[in-house]
CHARMM-style PDB file with segment names, atoms N, HN, CA, C and O in Angstrom:
ATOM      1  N   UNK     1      72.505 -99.462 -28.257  1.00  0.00      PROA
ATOM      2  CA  UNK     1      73.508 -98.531 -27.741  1.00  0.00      PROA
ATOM      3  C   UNK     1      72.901 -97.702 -26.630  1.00  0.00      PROA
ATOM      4  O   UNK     1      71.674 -97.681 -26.542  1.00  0.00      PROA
ATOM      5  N   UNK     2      73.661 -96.998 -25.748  1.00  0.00      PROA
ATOM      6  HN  UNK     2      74.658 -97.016 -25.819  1.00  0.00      PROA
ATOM      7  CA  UNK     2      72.784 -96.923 -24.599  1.00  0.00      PROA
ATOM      8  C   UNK     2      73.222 -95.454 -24.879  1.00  0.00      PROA
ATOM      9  O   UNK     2      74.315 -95.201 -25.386  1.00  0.00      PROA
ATOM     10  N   UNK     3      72.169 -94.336 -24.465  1.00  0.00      PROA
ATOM     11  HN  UNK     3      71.282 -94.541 -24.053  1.00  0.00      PROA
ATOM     12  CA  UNK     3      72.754 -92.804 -24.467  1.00  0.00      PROA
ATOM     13  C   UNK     3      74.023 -92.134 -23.712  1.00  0.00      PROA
ATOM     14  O   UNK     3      74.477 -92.352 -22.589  1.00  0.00      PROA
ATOM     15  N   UNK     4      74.420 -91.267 -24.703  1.00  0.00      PROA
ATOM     16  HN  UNK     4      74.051 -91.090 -25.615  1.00  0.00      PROA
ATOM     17  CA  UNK     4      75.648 -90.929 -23.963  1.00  0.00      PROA
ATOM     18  C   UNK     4      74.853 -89.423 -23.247  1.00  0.00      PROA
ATOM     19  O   UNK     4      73.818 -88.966 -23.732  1.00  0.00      PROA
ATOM     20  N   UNK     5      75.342 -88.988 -22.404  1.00  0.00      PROA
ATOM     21  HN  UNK     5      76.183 -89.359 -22.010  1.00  0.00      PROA
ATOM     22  CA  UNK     5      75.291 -87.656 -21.837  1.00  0.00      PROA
ATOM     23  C   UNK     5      76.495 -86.747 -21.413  1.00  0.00      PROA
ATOM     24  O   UNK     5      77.540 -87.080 -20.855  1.00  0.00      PROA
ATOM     25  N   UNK     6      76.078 -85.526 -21.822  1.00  0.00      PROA
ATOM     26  HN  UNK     6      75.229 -85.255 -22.276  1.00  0.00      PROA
ATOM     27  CA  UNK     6      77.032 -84.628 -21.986  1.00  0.00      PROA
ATOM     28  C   UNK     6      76.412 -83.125 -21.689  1.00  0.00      PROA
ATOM     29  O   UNK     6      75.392 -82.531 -22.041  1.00  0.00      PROA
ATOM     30  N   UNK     7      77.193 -82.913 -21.119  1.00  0.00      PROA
ATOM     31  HN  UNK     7      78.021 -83.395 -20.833  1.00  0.00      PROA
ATOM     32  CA  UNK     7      77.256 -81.356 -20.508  1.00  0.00      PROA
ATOM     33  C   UNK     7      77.911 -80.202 -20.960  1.00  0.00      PROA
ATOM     34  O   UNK     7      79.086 -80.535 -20.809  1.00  0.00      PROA
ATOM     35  N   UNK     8      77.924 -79.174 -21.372  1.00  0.00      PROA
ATOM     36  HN  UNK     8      76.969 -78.903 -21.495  1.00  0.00      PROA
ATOM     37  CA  UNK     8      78.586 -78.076 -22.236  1.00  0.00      PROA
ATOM     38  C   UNK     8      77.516 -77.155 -21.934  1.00  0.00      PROA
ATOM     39  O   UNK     8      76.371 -77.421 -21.569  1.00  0.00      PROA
ATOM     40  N   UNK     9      78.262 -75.599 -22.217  1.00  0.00      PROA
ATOM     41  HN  UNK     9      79.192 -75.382 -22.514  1.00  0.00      PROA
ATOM     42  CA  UNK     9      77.874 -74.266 -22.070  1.00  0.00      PROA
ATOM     43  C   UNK     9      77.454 -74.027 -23.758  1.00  0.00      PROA
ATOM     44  O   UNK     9      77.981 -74.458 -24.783  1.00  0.00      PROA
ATOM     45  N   UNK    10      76.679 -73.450 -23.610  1.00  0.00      PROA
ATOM     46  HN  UNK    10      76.251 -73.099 -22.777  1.00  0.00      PROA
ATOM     47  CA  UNK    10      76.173 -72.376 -25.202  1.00  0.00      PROA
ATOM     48  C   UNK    10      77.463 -71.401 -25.780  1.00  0.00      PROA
ATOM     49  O   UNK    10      77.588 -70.526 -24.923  1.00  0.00      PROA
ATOM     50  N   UNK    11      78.227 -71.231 -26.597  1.00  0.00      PROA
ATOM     51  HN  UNK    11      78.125 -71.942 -27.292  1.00  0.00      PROA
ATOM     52  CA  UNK    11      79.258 -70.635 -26.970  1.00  0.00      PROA
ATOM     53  C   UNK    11      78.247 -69.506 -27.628  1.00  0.00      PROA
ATOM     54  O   UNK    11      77.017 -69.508 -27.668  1.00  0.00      PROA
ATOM     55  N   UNK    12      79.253 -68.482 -28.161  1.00  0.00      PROA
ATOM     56  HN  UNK    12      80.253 -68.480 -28.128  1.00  0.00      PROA
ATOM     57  CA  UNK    12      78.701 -67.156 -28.771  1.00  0.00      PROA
ATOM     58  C   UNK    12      78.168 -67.555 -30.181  1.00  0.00      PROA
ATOM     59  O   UNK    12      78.564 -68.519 -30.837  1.00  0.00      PROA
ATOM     60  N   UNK    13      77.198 -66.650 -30.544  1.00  0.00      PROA
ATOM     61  HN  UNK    13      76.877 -65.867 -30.011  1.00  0.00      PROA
ATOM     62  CA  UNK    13      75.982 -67.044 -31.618  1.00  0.00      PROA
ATOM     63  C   UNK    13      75.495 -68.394 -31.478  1.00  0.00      PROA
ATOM     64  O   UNK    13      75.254 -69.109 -32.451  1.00  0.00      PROA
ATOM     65  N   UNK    14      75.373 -68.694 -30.466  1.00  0.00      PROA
ATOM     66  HN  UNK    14      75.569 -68.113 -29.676  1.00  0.00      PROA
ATOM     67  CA  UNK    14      74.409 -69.783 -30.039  1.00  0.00      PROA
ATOM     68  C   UNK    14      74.794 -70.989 -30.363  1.00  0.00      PROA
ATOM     69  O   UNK    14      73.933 -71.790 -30.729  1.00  0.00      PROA
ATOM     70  N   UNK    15      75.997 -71.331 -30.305  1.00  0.00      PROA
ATOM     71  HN  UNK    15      76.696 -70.681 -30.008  1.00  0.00      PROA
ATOM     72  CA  UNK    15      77.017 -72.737 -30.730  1.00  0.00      PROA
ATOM     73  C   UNK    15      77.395 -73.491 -29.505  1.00  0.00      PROA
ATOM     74  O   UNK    15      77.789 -73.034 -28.433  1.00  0.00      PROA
ATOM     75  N   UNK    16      77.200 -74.752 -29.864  1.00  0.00      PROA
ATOM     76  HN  UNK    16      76.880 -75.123 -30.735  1.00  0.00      PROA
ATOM     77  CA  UNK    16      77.701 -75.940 -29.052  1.00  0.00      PROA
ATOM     78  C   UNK    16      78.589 -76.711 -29.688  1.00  0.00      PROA
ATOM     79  O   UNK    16      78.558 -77.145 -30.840  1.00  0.00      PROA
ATOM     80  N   UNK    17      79.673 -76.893 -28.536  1.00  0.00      PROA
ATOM     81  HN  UNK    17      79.698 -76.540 -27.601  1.00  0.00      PROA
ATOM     82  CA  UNK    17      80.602 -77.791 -29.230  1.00  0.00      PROA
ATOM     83  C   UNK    17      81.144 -79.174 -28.599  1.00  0.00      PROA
ATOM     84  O   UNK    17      81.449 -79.364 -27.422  1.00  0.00      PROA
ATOM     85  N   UNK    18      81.193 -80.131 -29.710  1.00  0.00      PROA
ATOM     86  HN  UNK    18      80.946 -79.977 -30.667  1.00  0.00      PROA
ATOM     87  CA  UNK    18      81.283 -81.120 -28.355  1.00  0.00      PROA
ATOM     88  C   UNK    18      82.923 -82.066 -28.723  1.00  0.00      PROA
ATOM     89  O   UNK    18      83.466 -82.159 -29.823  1.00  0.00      PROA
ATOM     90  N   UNK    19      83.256 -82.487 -27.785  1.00  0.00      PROA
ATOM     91  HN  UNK    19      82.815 -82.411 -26.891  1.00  0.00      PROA
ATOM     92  CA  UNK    19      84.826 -82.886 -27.871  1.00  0.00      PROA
ATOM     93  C   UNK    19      84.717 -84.214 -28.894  1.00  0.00      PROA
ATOM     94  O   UNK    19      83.577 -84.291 -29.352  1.00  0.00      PROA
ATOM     95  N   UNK    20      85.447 -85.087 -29.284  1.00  0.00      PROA
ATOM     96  HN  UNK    20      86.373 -85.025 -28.912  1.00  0.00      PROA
ATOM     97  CA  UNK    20      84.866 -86.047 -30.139  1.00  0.00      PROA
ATOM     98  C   UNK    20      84.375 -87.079 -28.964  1.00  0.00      PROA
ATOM     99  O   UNK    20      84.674 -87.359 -27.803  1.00  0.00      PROA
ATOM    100  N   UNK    21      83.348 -87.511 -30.073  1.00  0.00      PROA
ATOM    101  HN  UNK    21      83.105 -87.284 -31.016  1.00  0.00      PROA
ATOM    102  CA  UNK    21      82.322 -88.930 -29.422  1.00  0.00      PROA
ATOM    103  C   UNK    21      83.200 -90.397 -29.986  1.00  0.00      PROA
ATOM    104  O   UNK    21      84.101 -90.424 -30.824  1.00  0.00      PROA
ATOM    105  N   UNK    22      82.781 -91.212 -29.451  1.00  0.00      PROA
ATOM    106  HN  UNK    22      82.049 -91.190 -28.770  1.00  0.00      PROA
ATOM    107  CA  UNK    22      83.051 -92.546 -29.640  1.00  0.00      PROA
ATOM    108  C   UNK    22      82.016 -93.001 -30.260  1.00  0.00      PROA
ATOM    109  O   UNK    22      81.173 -93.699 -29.696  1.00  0.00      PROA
ATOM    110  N   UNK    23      81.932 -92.506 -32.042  1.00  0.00      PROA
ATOM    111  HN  UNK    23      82.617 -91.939 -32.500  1.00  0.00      PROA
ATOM    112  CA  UNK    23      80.707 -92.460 -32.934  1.00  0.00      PROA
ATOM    113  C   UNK    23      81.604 -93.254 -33.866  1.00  0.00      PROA
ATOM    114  O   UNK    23      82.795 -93.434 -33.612  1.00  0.00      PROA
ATOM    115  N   UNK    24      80.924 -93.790 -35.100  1.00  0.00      PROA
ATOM    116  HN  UNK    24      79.956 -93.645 -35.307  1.00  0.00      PROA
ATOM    117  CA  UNK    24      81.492 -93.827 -36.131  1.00  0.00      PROA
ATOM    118  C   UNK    24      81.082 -92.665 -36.826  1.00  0.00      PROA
ATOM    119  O   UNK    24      80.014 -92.059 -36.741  1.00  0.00      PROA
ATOM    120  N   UNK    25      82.256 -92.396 -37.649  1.00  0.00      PROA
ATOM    121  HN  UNK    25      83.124 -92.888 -37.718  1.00  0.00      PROA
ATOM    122  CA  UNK    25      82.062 -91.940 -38.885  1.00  0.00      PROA
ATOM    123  C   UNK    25      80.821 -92.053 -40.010  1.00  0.00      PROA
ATOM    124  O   UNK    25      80.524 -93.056 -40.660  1.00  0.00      PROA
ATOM    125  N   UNK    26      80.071 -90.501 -40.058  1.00  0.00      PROA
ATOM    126  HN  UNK    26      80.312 -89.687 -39.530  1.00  0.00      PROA
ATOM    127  CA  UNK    26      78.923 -91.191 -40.795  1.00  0.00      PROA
ATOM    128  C   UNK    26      77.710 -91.833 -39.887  1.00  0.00      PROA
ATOM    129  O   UNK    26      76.727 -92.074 -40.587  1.00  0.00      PROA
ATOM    130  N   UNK    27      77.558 -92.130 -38.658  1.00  0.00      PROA
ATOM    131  HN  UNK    27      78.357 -91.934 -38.089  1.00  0.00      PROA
ATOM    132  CA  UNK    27      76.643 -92.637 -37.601  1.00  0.00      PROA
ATOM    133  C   UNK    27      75.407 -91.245 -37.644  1.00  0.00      PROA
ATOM    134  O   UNK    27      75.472 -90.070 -37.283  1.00  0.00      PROA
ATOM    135  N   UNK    28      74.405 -92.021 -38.224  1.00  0.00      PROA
ATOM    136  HN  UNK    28      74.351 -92.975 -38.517  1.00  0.00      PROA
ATOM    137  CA  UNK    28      72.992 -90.894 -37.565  1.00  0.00      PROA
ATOM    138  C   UNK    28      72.711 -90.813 -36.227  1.00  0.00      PROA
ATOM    139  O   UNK    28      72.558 -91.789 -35.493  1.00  0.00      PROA
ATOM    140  N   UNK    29      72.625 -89.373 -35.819  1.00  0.00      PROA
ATOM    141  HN  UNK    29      72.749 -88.580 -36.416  1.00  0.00      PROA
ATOM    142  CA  UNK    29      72.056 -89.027 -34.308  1.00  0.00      PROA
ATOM    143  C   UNK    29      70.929 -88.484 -34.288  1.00  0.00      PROA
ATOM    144  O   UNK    29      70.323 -88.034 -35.261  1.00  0.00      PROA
ATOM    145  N   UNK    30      70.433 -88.506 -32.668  1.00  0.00      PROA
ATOM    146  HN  UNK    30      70.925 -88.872 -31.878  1.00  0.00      PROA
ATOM    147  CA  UNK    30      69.656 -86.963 -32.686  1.00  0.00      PROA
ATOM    148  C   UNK    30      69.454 -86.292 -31.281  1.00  0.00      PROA
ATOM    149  O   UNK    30      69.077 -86.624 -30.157  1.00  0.00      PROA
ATOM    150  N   UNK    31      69.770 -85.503 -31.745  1.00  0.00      PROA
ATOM    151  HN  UNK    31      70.076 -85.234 -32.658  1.00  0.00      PROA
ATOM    152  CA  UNK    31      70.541 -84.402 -30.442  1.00  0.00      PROA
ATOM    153  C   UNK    31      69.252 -84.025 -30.049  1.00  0.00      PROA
ATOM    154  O   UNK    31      68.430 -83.799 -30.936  1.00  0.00      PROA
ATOM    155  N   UNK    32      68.837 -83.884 -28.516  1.00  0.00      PROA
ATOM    156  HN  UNK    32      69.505 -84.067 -27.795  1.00  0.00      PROA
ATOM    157  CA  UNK    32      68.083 -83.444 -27.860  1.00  0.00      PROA
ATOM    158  C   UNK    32      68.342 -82.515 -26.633  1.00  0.00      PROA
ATOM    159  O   UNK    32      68.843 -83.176 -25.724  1.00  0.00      PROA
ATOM    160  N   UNK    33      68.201 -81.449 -26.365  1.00  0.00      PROA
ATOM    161  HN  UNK    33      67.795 -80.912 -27.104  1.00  0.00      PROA
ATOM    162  CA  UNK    33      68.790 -80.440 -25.818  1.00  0.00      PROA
ATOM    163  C   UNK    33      67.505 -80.246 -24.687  1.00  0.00      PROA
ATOM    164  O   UNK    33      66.276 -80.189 -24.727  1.00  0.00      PROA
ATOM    165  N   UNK    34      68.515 -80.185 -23.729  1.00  0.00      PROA
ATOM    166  HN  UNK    34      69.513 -80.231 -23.697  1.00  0.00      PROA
ATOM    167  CA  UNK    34      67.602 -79.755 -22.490  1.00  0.00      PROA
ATOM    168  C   UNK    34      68.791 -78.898 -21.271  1.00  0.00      PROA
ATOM    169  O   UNK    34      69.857 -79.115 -20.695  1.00  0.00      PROA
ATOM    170  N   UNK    35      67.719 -77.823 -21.399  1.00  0.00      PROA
ATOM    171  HN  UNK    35      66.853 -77.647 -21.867  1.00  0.00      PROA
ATOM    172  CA  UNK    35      67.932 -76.114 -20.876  1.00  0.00      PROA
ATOM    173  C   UNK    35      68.097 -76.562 -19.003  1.00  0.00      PROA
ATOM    174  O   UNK    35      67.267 -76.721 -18.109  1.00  0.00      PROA
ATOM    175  N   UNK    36      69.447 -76.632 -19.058  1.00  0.00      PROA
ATOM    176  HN  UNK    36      70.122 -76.504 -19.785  1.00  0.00      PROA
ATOM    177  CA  UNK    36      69.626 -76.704 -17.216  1.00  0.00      PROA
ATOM    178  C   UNK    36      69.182 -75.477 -16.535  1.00  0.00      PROA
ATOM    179  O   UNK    36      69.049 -74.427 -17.164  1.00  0.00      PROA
ATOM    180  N   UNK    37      68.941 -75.571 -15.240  1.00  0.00      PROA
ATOM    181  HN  UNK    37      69.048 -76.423 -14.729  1.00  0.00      PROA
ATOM    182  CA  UNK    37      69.281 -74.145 -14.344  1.00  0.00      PROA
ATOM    183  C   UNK    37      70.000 -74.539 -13.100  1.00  0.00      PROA
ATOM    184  O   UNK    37      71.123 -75.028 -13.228  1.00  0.00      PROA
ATOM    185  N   UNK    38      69.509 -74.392 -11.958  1.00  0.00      PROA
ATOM    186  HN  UNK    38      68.597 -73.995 -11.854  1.00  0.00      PROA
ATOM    187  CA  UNK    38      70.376 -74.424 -11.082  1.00  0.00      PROA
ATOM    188  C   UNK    38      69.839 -75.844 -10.036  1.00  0.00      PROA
ATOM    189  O   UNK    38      70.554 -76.435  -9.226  1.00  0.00      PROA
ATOM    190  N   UNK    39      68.486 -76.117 -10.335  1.00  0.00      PROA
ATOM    191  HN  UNK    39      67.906 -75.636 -10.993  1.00  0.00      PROA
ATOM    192  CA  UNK    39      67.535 -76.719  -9.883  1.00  0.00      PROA
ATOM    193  C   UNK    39      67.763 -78.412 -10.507  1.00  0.00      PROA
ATOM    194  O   UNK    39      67.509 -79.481  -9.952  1.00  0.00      PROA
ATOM    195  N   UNK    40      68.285 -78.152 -11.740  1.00  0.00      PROA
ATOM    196  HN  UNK    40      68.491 -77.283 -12.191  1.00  0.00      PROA
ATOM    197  CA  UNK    40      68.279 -79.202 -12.782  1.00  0.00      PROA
ATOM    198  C   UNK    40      69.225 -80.531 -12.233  1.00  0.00      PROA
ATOM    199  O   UNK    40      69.042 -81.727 -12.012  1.00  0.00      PROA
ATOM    200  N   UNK    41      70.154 -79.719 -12.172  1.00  0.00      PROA
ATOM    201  HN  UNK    41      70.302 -78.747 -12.352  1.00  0.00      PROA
ATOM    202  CA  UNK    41      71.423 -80.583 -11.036  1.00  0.00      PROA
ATOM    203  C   UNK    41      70.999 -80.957 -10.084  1.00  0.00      PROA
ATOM    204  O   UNK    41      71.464 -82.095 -10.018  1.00  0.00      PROA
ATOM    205  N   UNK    42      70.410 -80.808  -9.242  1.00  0.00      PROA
ATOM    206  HN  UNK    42      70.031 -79.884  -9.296  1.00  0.00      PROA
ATOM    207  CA  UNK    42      69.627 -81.990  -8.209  1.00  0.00      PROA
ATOM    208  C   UNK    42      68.597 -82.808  -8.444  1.00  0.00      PROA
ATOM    209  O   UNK    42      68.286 -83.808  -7.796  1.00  0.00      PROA
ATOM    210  N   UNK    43      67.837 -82.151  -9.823  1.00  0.00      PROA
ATOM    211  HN  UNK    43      68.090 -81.339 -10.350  1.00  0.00      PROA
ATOM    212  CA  UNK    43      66.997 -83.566 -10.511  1.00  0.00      PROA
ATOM    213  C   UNK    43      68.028 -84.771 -11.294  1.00  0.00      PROA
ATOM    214  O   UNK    43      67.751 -85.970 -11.306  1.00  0.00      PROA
ATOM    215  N   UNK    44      69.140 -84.223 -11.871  1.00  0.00      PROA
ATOM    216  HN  UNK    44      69.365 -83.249 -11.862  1.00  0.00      PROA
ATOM    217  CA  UNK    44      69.771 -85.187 -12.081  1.00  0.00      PROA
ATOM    218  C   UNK    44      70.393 -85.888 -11.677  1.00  0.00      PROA
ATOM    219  O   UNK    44      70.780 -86.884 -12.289  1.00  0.00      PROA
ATOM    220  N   UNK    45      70.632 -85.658 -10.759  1.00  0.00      PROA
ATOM    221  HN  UNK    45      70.318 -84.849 -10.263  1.00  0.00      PROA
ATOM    222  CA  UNK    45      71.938 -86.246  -9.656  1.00  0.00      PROA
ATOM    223  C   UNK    45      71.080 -87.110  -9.191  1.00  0.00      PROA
ATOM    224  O   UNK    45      71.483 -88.273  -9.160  1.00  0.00      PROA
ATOM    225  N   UNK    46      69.847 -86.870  -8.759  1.00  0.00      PROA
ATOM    226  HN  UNK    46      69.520 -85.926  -8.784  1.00  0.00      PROA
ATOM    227  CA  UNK    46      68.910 -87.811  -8.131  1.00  0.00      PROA
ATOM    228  C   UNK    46      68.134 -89.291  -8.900  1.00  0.00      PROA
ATOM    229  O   UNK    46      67.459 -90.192  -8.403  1.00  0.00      PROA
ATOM    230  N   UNK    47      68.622 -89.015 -10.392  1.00  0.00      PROA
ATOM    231  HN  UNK    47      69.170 -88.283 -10.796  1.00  0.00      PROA
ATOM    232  CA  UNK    47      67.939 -89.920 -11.910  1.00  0.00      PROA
ATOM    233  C   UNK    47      69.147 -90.662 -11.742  1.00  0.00      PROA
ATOM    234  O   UNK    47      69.069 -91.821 -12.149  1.00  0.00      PROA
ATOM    235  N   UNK    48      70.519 -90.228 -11.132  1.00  0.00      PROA
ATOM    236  HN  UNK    48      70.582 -89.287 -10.801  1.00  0.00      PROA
ATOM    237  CA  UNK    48      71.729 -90.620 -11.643  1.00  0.00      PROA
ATOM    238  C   UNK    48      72.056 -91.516  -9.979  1.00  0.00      PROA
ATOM    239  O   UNK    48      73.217 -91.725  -9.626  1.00  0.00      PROA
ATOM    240  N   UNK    49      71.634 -91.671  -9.677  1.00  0.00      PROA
ATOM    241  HN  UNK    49      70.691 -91.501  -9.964  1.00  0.00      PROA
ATOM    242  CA  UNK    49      71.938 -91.922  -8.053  1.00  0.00      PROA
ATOM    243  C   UNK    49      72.105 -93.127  -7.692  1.00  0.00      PROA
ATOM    244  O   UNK    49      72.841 -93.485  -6.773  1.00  0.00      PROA
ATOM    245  N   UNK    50      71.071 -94.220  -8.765  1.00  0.00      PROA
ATOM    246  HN  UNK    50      70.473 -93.929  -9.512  1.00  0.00      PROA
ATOM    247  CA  UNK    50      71.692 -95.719  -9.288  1.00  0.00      PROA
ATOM    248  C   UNK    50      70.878 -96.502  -8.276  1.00  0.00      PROA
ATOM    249  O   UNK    50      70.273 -95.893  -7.395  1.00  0.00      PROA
ATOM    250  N   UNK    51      70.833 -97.888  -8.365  1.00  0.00      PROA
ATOM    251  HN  UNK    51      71.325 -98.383  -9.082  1.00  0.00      PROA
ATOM    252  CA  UNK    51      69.630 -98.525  -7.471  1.00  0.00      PROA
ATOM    253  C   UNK    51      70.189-100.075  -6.567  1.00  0.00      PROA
ATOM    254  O   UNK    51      69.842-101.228  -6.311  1.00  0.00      PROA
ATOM    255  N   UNK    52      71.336 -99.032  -6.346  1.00  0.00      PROA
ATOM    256  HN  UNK    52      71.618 -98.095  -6.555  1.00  0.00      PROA
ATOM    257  CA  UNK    52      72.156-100.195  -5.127  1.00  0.00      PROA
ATOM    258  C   UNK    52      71.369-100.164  -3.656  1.00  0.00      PROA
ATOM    259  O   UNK    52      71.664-100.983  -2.786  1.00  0.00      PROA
ATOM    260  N   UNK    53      70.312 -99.119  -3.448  1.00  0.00      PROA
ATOM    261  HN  UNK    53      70.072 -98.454  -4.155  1.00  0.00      PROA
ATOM    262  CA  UNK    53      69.390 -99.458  -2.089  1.00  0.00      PROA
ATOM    263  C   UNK    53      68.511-100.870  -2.614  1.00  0.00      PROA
ATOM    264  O   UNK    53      68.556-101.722  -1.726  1.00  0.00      PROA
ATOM    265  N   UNK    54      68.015-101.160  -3.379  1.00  0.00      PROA
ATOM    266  HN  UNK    54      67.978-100.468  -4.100  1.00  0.00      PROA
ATOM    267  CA  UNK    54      67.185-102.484  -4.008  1.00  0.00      PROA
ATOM    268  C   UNK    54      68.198-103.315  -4.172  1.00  0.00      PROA
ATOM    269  O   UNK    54      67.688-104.424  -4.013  1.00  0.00      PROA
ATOM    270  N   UNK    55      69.571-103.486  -4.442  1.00  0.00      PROA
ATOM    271  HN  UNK    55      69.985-102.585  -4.572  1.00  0.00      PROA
ATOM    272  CA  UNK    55      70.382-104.822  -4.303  1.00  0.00      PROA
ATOM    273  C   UNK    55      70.814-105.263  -3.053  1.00  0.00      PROA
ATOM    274  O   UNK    55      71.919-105.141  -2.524  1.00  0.00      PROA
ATOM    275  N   UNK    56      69.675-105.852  -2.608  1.00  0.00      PROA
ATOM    276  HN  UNK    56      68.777-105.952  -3.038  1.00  0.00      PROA
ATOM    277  CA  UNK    56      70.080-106.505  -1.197  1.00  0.00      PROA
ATOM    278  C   UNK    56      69.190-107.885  -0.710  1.00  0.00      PROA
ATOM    279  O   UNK    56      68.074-108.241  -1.090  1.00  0.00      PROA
ATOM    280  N   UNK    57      70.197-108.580   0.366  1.00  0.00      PROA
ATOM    281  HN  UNK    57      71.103-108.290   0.675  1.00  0.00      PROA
ATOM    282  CA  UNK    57      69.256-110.352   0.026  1.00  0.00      PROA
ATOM    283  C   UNK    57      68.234-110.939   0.754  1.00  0.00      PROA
ATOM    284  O   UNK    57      67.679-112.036   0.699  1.00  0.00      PROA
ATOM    285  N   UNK    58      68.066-109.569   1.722  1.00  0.00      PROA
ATOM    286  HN  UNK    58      68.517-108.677   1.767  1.00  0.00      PROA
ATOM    287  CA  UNK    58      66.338-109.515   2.668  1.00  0.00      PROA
ATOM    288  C   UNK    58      65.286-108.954   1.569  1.00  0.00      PROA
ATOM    289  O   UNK    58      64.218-109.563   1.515  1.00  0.00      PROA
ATOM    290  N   UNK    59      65.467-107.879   0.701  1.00  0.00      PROA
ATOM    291  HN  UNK    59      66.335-107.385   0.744  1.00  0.00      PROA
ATOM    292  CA  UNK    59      64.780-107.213   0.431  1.00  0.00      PROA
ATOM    293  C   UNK    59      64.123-108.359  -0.765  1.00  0.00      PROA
ATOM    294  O   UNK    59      62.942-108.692  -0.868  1.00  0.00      PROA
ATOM    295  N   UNK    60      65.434-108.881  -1.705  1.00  0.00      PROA
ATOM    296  HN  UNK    60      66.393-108.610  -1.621  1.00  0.00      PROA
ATOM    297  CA  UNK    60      64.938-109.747  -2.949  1.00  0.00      PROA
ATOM    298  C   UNK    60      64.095-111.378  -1.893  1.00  0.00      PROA
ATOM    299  O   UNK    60      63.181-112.125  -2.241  1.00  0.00      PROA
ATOM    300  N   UNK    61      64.708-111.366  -0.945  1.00  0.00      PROA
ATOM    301  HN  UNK    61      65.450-110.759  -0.663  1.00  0.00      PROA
ATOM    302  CA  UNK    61      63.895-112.426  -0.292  1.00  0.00      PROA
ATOM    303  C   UNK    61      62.324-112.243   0.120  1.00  0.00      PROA
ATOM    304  O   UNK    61      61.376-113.024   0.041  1.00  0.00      PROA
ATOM    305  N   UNK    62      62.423-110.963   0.569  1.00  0.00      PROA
ATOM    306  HN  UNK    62      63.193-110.329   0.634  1.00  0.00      PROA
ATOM    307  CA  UNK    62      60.897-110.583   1.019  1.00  0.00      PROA
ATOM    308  C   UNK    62      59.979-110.363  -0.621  1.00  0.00      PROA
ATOM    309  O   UNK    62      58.807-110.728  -0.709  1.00  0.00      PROA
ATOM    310  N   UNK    63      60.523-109.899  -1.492  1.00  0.00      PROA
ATOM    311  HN  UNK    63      61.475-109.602  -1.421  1.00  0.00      PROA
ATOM    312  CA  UNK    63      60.087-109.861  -2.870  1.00  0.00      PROA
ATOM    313  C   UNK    63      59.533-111.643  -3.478  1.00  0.00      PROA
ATOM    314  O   UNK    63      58.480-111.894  -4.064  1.00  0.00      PROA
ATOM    315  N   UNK    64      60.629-112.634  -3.095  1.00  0.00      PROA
ATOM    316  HN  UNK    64      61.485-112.431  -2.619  1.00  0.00      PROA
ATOM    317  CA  UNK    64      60.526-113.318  -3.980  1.00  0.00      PROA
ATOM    318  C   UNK    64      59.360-114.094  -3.122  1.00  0.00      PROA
ATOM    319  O   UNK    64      58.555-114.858  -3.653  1.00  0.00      PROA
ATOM    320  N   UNK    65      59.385-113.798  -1.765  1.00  0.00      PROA
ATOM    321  HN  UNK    65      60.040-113.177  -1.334  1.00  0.00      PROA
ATOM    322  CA  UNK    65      58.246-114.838  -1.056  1.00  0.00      PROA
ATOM    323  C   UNK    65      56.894-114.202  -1.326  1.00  0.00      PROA
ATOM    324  O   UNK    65      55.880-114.879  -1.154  1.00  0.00      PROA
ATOM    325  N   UNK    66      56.804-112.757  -1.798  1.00  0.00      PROA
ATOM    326  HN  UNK    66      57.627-112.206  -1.938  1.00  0.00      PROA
ATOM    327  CA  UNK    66      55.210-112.013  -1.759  1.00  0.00      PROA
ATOM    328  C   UNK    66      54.869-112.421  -2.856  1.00  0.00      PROA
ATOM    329  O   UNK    66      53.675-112.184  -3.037  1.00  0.00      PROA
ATOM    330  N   UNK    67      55.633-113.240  -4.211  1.00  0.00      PROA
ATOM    331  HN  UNK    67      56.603-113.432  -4.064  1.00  0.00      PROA
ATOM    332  CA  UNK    67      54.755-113.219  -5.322  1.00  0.00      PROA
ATOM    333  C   UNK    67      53.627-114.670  -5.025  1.00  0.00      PROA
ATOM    334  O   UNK    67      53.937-115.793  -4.629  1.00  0.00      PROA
ATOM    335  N   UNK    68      51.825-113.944  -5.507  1.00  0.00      PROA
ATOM    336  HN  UNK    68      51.573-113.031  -5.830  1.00  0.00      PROA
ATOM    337  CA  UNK    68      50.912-114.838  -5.000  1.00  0.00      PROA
ATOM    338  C   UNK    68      51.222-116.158  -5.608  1.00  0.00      PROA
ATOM    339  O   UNK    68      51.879-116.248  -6.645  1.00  0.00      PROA
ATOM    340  N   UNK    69      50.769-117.141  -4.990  1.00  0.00      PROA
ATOM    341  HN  UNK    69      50.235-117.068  -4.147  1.00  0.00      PROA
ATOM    342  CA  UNK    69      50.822-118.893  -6.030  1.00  0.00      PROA
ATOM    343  C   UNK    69      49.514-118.655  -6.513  1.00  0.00      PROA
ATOM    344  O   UNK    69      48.571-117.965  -6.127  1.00  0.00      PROA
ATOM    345  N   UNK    70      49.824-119.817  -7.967  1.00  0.00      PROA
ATOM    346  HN  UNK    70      50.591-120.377  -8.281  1.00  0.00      PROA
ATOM    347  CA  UNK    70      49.292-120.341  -8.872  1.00  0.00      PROA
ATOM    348  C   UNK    70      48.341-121.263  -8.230  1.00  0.00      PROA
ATOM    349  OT1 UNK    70      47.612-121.977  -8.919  1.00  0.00      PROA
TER     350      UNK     70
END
């Protein structure tokens, strides 16, 4: 299963709430929490940015001719 990610604010007495997941019923998790700031959003955006510059048919060509022979 691949991670889901999700974004939400801290509610009062220190509560998070999250809308329902596409979990089963009964499914073990484990929640890992990481403290954004303002900075965070451009590290992620940049993790999230996806690797369509490497899908291309010079680049896999120049790749597939550099591997050394046997």
């Amino acid at each position: 299963m691949r991670p889901l990610r999700l974004t939400t604010k801290v509610r009062s007495g220190g509560t998070v709430h999250l809308d329902a997941l596409p979990l089963r019923e009964g499914q073990t998790v484990e929640v890992i929490l990481h403290l954004m700031d303002e900075s965070s959003d451009d590290f992620s955006a940049l993790g999230e940015s996806g690797l369509e510059f490497w899908h291309n048919e010079i680049d896999d060509a120049t790749w597939n001719d550099a591997l050394p022979s046997a």
